[in-house]
PDB file of N, H, CA, C and O in Angstrom:
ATOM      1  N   UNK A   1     -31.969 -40.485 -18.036  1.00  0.00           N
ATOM      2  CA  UNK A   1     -32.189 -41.737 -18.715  1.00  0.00           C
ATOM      3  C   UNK A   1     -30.986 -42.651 -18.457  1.00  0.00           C
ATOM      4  O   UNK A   1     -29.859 -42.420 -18.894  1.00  0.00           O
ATOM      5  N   UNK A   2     -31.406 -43.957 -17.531  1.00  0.00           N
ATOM      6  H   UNK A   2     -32.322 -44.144 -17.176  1.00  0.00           H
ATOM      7  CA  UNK A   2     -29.870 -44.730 -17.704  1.00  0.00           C
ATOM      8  C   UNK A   2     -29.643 -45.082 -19.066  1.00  0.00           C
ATOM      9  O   UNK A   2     -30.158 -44.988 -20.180  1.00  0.00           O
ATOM     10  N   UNK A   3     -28.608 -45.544 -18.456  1.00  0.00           N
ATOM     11  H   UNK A   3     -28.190 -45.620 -17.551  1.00  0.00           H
ATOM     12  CA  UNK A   3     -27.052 -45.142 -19.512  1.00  0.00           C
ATOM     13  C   UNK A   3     -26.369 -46.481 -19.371  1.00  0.00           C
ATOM     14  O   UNK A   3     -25.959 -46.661 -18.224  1.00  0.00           O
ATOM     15  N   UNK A   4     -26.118 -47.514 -20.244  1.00  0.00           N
ATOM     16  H   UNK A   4     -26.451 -47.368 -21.176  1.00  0.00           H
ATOM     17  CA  UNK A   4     -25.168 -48.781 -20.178  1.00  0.00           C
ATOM     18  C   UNK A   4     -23.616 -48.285 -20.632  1.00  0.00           C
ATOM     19  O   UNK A   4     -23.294 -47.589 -21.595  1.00  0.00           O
ATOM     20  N   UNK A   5     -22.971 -48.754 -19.831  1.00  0.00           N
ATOM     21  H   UNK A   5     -23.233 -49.319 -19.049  1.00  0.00           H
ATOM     22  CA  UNK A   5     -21.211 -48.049 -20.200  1.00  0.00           C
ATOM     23  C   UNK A   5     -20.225 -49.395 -19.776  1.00  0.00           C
ATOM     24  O   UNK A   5     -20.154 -49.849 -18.634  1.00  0.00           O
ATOM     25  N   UNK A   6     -19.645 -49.806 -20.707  1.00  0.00           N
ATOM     26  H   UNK A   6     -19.703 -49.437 -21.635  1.00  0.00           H
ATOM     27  CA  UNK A   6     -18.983 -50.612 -20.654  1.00  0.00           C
ATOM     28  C   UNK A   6     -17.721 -51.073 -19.941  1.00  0.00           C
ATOM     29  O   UNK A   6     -17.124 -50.156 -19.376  1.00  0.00           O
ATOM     30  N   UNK A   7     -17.206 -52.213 -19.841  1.00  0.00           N
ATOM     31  H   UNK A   7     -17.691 -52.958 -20.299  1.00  0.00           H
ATOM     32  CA  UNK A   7     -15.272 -52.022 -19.510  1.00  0.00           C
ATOM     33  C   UNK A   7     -14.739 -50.421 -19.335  1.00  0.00           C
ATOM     34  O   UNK A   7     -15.171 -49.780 -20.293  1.00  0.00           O
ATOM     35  N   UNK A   8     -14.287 -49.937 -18.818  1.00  0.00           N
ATOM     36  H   UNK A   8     -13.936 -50.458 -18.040  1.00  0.00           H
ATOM     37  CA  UNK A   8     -13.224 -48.634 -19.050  1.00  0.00           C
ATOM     38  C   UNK A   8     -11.790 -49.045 -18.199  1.00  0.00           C
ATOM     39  O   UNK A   8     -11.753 -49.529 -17.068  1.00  0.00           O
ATOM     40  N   UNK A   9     -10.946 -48.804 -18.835  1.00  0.00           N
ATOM     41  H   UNK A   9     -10.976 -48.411 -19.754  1.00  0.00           H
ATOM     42  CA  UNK A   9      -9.682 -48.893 -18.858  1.00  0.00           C
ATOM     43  C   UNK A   9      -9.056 -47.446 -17.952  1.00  0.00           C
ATOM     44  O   UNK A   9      -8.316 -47.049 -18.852  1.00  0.00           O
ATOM     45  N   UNK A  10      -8.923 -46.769 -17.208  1.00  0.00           N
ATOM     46  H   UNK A  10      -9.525 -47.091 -16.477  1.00  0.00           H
ATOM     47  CA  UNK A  10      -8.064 -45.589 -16.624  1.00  0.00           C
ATOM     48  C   UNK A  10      -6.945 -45.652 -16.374  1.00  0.00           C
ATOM     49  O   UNK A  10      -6.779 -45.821 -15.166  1.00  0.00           O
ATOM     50  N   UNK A  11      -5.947 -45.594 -16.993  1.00  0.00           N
ATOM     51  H   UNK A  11      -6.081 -45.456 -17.975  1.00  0.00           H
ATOM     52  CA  UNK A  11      -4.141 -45.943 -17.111  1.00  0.00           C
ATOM     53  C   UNK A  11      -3.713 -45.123 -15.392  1.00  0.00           C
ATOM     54  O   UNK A  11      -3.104 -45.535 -14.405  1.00  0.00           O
ATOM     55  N   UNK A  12      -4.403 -43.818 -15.731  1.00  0.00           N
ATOM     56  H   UNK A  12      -4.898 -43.483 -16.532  1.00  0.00           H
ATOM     57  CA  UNK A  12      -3.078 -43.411 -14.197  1.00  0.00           C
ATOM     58  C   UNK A  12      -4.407 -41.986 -13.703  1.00  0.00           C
ATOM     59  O   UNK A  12      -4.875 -41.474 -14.720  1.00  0.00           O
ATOM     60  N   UNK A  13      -4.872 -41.494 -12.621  1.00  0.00           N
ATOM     61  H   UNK A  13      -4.492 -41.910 -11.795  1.00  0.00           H
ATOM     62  CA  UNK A  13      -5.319 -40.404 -11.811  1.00  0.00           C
ATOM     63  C   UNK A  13      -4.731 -40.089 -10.770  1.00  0.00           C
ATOM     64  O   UNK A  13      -4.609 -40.895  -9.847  1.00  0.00           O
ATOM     65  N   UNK A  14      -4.235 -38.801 -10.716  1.00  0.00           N
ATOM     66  H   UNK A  14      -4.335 -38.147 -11.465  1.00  0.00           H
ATOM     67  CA  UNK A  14      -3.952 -38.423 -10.017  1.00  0.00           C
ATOM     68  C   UNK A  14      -4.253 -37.416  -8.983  1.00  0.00           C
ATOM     69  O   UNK A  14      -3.827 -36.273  -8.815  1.00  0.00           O
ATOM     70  N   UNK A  15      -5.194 -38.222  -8.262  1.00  0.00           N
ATOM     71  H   UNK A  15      -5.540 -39.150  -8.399  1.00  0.00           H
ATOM     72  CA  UNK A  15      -6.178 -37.185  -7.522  1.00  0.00           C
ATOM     73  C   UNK A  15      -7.539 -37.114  -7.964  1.00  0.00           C
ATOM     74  O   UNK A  15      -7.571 -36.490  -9.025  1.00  0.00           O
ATOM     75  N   UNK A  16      -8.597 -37.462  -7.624  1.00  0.00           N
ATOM     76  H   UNK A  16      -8.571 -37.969  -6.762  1.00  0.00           H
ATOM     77  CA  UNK A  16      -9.975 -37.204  -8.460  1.00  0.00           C
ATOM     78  C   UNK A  16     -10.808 -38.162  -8.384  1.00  0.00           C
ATOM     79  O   UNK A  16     -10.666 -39.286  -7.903  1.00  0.00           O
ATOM     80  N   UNK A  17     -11.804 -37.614  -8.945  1.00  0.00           N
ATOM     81  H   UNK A  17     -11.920 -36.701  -9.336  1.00  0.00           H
ATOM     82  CA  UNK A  17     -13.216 -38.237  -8.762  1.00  0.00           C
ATOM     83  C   UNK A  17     -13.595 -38.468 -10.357  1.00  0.00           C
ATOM     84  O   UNK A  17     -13.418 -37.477 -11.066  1.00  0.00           O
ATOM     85  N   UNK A  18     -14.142 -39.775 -11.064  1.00  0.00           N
ATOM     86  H   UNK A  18     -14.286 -40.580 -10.488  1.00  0.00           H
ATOM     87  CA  UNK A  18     -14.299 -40.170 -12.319  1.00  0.00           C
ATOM     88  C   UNK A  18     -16.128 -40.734 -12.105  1.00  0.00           C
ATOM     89  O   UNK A  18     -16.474 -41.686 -11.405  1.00  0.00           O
ATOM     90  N   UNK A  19     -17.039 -39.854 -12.906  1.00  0.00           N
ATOM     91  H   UNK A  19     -16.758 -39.081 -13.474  1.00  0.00           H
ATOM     92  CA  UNK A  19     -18.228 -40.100 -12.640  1.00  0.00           C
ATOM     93  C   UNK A  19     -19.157 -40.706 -13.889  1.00  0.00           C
ATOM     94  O   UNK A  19     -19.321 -39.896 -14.801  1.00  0.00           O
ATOM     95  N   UNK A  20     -19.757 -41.947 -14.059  1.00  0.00           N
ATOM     96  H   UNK A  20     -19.624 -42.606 -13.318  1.00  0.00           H
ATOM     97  CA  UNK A  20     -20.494 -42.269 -15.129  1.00  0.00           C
ATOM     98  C   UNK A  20     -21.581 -41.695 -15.117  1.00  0.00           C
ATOM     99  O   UNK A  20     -22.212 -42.581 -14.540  1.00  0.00           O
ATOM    100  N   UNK A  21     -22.480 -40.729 -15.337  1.00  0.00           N
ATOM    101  H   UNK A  21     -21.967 -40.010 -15.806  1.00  0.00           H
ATOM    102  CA  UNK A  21     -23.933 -40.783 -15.388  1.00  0.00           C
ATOM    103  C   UNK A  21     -24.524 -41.190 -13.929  1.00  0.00           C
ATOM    104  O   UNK A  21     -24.011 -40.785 -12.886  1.00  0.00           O
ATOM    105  N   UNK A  22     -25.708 -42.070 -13.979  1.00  0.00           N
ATOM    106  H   UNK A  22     -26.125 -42.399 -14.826  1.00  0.00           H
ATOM    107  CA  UNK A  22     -26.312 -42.359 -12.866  1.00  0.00           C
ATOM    108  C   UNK A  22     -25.914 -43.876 -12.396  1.00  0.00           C
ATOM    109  O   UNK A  22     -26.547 -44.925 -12.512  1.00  0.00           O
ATOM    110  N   UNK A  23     -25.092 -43.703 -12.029  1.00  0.00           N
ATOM    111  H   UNK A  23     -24.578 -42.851 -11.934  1.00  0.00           H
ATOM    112  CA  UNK A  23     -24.217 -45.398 -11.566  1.00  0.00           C
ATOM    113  C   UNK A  23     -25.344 -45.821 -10.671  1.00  0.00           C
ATOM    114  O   UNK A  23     -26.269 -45.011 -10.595  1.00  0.00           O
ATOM    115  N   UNK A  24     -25.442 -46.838 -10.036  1.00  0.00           N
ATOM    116  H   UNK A  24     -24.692 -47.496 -10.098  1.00  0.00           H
ATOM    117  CA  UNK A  24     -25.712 -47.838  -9.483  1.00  0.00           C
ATOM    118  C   UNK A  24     -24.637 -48.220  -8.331  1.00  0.00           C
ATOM    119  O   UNK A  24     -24.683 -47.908  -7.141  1.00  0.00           O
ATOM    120  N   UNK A  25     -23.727 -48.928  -8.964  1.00  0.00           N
ATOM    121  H   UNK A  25     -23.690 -49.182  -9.931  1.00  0.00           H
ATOM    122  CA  UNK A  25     -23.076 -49.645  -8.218  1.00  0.00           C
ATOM    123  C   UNK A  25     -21.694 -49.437  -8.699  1.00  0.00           C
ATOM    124  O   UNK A  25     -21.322 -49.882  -9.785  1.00  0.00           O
ATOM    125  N   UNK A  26     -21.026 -48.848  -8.003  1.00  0.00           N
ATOM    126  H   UNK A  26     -21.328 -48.486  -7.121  1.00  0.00           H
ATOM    127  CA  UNK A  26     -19.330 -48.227  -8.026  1.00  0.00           C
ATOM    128  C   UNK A  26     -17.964 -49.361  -7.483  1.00  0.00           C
ATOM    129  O   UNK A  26     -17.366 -48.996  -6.472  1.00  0.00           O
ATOM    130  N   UNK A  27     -17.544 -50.578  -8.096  1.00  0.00           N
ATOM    131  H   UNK A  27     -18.030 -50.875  -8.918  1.00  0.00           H
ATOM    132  CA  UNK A  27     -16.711 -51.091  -7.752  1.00  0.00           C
ATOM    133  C   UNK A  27     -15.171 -50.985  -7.949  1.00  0.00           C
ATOM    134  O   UNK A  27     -14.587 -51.973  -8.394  1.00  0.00           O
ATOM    135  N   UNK A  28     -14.393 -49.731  -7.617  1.00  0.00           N
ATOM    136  H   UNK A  28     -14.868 -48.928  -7.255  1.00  0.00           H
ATOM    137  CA  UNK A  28     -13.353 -49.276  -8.364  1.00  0.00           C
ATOM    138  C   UNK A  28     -12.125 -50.923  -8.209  1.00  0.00           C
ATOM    139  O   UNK A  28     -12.260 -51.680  -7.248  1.00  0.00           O
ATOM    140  N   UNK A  29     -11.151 -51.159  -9.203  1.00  0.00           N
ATOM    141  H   UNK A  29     -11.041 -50.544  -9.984  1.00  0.00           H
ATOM    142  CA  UNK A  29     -10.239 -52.244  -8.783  1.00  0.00           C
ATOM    143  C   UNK A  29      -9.091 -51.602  -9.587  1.00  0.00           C
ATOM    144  O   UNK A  29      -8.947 -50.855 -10.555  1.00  0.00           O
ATOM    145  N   UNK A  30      -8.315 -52.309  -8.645  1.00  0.00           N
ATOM    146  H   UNK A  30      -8.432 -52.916  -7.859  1.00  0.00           H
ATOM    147  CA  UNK A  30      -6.684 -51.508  -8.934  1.00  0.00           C
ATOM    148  C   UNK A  30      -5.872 -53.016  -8.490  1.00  0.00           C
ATOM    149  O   UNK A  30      -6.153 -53.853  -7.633  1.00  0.00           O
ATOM    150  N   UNK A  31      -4.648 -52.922  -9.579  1.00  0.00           N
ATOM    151  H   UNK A  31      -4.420 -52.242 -10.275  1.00  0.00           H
ATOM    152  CA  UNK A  31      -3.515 -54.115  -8.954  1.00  0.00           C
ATOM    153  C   UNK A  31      -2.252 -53.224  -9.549  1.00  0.00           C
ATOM    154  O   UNK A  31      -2.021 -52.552 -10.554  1.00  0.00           O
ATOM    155  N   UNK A  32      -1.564 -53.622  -8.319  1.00  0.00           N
ATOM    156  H   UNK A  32      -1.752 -54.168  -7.502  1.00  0.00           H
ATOM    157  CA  UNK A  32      -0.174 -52.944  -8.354  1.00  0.00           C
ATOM    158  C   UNK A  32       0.734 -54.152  -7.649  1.00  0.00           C
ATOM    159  O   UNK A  32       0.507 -55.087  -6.882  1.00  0.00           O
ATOM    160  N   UNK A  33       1.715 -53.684  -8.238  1.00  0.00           N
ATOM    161  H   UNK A  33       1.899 -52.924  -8.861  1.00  0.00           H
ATOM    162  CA  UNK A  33       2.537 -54.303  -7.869  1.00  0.00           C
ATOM    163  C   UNK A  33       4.336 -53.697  -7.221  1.00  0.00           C
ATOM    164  O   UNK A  33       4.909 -52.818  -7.864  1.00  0.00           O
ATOM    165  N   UNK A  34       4.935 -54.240  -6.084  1.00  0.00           N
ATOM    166  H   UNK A  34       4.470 -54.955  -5.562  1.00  0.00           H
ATOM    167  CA  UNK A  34       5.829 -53.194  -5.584  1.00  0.00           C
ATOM    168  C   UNK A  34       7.570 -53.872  -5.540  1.00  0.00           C
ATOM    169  O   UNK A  34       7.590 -55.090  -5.368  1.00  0.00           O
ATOM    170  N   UNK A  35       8.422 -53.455  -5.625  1.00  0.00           N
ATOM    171  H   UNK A  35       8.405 -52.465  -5.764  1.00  0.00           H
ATOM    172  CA  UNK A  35       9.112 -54.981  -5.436  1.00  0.00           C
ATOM    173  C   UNK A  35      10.620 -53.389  -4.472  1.00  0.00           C
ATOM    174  O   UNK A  35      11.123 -52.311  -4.792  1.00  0.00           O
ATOM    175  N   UNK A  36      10.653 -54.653  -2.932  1.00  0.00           N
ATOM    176  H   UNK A  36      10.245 -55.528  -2.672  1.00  0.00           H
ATOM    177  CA  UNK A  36      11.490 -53.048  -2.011  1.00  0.00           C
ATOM    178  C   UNK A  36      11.777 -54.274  -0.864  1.00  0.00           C
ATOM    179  O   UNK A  36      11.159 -55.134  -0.235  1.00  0.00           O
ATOM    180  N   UNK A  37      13.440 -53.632  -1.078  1.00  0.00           N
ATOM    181  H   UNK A  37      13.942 -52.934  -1.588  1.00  0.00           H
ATOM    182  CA  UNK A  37      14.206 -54.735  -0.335  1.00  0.00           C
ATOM    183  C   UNK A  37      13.916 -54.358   1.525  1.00  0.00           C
ATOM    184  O   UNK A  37      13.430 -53.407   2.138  1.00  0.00           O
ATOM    185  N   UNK A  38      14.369 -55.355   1.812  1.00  0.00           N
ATOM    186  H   UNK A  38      14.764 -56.127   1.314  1.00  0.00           H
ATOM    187  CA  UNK A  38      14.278 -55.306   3.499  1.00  0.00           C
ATOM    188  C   UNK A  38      14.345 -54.095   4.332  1.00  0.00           C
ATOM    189  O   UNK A  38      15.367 -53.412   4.400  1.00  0.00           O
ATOM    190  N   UNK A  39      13.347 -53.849   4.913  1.00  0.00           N
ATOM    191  H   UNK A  39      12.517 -54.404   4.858  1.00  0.00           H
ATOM    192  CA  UNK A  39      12.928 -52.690   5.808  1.00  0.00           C
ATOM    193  C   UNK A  39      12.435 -51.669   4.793  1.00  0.00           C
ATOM    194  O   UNK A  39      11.666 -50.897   5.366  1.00  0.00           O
ATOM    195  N   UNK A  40      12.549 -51.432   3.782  1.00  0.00           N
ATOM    196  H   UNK A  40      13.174 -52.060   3.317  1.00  0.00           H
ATOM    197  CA  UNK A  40      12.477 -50.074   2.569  1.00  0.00           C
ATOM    198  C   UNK A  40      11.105 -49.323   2.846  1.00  0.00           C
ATOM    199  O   UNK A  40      10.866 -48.195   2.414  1.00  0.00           O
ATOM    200  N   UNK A  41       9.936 -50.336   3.878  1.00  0.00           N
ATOM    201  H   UNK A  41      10.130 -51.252   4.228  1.00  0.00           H
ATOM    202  CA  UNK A  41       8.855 -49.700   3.257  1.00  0.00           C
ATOM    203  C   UNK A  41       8.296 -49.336   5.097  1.00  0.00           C
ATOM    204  O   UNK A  41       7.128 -49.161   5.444  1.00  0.00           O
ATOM    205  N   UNK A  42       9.237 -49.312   5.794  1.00  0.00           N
ATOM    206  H   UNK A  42      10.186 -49.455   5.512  1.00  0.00           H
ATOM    207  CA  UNK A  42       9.096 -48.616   6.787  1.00  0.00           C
ATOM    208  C   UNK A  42       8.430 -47.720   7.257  1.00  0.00           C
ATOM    209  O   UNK A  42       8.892 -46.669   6.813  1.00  0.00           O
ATOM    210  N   UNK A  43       7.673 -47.545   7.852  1.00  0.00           N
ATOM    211  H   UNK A  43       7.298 -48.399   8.212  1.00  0.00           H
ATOM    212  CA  UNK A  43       6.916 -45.991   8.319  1.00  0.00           C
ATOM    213  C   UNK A  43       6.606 -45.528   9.681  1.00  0.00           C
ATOM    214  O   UNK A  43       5.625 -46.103  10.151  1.00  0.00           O
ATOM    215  N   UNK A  44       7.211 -44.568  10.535  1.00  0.00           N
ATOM    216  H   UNK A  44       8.008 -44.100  10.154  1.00  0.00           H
ATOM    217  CA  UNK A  44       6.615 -44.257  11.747  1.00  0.00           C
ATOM    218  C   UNK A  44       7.867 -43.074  12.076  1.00  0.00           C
ATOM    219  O   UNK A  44       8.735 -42.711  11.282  1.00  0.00           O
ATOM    220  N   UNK A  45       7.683 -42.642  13.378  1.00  0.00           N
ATOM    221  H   UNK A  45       6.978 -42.937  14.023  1.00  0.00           H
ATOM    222  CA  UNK A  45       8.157 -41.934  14.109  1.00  0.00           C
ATOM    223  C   UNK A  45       9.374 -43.045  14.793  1.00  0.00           C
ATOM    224  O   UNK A  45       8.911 -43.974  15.454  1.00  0.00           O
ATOM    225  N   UNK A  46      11.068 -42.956  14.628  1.00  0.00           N
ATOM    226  H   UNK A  46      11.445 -42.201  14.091  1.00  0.00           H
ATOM    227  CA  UNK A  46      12.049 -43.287  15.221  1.00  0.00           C
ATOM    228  C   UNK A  46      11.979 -44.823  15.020  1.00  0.00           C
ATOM    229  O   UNK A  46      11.808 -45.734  15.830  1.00  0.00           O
ATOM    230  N   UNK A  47      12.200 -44.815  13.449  1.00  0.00           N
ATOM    231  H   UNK A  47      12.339 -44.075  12.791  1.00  0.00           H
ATOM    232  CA  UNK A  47      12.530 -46.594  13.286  1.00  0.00           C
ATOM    233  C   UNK A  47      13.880 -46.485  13.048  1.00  0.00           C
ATOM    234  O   UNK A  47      14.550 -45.586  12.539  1.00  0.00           O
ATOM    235  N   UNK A  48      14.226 -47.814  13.616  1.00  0.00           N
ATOM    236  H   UNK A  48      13.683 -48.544  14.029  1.00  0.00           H
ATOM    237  CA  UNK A  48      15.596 -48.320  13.238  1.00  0.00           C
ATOM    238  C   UNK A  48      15.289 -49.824  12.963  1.00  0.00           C
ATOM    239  O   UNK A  48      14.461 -50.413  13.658  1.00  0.00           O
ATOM    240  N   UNK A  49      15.945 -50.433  11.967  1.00  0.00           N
ATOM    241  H   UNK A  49      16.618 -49.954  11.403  1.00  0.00           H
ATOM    242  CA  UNK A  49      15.945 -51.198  11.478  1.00  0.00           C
ATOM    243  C   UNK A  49      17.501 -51.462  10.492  1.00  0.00           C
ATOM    244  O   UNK A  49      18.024 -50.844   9.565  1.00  0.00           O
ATOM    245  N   UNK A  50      17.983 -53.166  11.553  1.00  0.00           N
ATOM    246  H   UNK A  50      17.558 -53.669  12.307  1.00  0.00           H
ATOM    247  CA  UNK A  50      19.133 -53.722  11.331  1.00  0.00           C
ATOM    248  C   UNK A  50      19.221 -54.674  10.176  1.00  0.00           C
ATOM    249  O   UNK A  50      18.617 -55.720  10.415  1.00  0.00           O
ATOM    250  N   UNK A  51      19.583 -54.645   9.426  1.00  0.00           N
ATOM    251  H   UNK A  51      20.074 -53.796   9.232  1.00  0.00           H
ATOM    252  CA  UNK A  51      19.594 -55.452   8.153  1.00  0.00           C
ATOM    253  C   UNK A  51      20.705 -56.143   7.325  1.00  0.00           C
ATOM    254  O   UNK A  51      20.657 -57.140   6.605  1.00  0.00           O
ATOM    255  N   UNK A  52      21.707 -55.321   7.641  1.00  0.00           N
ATOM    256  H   UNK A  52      21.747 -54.511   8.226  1.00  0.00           H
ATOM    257  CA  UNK A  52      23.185 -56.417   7.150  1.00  0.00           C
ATOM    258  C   UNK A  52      23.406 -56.419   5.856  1.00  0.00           C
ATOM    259  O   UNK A  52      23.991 -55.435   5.403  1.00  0.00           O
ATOM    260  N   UNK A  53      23.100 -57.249   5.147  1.00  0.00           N
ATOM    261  H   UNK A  53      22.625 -58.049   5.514  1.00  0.00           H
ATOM    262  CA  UNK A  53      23.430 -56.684   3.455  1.00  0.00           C
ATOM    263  C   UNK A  53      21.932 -57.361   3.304  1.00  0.00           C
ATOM    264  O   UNK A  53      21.551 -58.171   4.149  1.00  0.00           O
ATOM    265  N   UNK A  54      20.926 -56.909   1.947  1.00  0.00           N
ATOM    266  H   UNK A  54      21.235 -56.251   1.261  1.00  0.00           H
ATOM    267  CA  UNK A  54      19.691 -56.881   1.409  1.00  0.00           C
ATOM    268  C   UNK A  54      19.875 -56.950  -0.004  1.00  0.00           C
ATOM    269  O   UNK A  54      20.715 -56.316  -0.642  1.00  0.00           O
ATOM    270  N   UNK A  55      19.016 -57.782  -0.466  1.00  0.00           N
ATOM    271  H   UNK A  55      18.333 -58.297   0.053  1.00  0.00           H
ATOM    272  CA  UNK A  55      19.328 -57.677  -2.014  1.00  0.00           C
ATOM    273  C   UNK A  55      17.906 -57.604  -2.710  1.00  0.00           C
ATOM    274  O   UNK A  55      18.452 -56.572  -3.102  1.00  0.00           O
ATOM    275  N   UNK A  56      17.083 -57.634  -3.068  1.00  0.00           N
ATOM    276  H   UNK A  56      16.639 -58.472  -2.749  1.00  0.00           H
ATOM    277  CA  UNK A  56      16.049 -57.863  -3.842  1.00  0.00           C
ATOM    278  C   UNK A  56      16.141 -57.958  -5.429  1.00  0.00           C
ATOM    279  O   UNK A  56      16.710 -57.301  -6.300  1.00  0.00           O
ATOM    280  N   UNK A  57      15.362 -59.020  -5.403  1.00  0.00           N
ATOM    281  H   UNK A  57      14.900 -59.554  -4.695  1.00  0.00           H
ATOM    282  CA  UNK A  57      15.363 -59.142  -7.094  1.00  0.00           C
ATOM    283  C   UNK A  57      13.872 -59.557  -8.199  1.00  0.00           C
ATOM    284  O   UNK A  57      13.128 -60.511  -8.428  1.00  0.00           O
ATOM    285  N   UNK A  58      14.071 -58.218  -8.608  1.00  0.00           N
ATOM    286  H   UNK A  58      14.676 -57.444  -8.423  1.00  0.00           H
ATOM    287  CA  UNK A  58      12.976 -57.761  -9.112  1.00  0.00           C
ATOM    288  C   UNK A  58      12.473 -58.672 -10.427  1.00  0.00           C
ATOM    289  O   UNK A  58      11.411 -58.299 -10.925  1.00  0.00           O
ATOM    290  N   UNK A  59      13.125 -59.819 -11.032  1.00  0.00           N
ATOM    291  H   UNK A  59      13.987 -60.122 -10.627  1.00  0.00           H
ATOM    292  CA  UNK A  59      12.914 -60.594 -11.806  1.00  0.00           C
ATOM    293  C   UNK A  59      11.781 -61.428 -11.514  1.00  0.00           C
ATOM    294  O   UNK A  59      11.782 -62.254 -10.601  1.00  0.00           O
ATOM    295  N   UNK A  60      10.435 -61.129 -12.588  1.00  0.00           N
ATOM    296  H   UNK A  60      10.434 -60.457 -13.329  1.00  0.00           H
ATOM    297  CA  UNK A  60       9.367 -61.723 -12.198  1.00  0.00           C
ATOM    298  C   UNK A  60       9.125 -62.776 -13.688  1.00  0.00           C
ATOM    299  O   UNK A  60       9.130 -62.225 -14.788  1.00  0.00           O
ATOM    300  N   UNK A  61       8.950 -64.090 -13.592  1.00  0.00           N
ATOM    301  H   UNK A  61       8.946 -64.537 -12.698  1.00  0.00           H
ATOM    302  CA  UNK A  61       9.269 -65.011 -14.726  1.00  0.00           C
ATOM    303  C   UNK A  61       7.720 -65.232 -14.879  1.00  0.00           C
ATOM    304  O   UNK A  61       7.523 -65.840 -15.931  1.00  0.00           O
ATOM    305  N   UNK A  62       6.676 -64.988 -14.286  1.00  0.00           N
ATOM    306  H   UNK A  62       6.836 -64.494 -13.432  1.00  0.00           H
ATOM    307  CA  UNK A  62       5.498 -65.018 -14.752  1.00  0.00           C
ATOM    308  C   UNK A  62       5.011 -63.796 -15.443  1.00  0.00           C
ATOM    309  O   UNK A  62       5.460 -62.704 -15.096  1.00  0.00           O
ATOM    310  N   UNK A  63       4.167 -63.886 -16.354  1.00  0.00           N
ATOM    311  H   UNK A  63       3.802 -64.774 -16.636  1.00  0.00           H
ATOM    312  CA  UNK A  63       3.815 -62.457 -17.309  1.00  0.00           C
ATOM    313  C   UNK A  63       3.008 -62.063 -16.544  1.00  0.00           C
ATOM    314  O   UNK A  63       3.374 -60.976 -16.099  1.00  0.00           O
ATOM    315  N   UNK A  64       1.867 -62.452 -16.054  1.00  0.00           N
ATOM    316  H   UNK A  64       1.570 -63.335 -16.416  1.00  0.00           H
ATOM    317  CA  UNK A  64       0.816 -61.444 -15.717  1.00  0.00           C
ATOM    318  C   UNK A  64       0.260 -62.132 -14.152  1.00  0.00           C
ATOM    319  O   UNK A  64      -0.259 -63.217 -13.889  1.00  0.00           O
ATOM    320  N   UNK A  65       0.530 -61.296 -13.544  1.00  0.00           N
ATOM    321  H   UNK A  65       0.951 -60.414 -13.757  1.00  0.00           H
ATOM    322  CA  UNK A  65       0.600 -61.867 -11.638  1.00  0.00           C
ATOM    323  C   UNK A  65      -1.199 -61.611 -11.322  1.00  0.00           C
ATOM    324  O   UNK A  65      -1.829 -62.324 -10.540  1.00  0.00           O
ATOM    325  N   UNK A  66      -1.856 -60.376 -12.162  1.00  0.00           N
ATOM    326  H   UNK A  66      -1.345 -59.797 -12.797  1.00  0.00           H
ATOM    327  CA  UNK A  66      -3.272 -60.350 -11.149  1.00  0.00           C
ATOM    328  C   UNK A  66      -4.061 -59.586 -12.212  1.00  0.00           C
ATOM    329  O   UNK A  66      -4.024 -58.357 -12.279  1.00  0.00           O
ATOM    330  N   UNK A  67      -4.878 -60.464 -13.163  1.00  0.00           N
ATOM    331  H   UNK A  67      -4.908 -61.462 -13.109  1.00  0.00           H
ATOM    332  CA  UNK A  67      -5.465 -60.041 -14.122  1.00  0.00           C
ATOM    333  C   UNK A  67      -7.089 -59.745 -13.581  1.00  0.00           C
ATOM    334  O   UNK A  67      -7.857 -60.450 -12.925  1.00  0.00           O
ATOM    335  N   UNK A  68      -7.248 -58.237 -14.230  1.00  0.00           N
ATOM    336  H   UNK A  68      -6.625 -57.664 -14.762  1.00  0.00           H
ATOM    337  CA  UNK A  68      -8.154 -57.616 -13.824  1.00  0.00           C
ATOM    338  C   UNK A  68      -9.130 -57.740 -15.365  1.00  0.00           C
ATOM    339  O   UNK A  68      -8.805 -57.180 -16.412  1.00  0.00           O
ATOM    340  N   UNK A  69     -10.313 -58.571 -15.191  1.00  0.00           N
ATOM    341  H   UNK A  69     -10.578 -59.026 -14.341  1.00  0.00           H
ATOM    342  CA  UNK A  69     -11.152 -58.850 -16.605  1.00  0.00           C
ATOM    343  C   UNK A  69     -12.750 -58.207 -16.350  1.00  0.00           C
ATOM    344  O   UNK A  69     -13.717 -58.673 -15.748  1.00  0.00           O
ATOM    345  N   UNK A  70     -12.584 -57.162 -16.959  1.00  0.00           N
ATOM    346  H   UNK A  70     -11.798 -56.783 -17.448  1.00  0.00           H
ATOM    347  CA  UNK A  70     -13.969 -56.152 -17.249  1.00  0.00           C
ATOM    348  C   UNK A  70     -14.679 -55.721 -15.849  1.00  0.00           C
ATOM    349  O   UNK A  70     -14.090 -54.775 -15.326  1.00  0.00           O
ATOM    350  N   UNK A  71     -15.667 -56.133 -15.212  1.00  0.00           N
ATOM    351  H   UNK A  71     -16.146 -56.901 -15.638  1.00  0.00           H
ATOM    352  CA  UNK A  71     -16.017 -55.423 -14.063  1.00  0.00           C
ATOM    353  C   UNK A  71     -16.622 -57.095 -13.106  1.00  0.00           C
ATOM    354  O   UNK A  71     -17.606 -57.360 -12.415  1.00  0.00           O
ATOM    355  N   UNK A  72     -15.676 -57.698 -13.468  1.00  0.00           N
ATOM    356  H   UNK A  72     -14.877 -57.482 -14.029  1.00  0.00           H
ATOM    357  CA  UNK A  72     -15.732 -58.721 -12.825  1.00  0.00           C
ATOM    358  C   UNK A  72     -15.796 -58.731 -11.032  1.00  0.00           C
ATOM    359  O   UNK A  72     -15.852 -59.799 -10.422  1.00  0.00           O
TER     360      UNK A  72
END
């Protein structure tokens, strides 16, 4: 028998599969946010990367950067 299920909120998974009943239509949304000074987020086989002095600053003066509202 479908099943109406509202907003759900999931704070943190780690690893896994989260199943309603007989879904329909599965739109998962996620916002993150990262804050990583020059070169930090590097990835491969034999990087080098010249950089000199780097500073980052993680001070964000807006409250809310990417608001996620119900299953919009």
């Amino acid at each position: 028998m479908p099943s109406i299920v509202g907003p759900i909120k999931i704070v943190s998974v780690s690893g896994g599969v989260v199943n309603f009943g007989d879904s329909f239509y599965v739109a998962p949304k996620e916002s993150t946010k990262t804050n990583a000074g020059s070169g930090s987020l590097n990835t491969g086989d034999f990087t080098c990367t010249n950089n000199g002095v780097s500073s980052t600053n993680p001070f964000d003066p807006d409250i809310n950067d990417q608001n996620l509202t119900a299953n919009a």
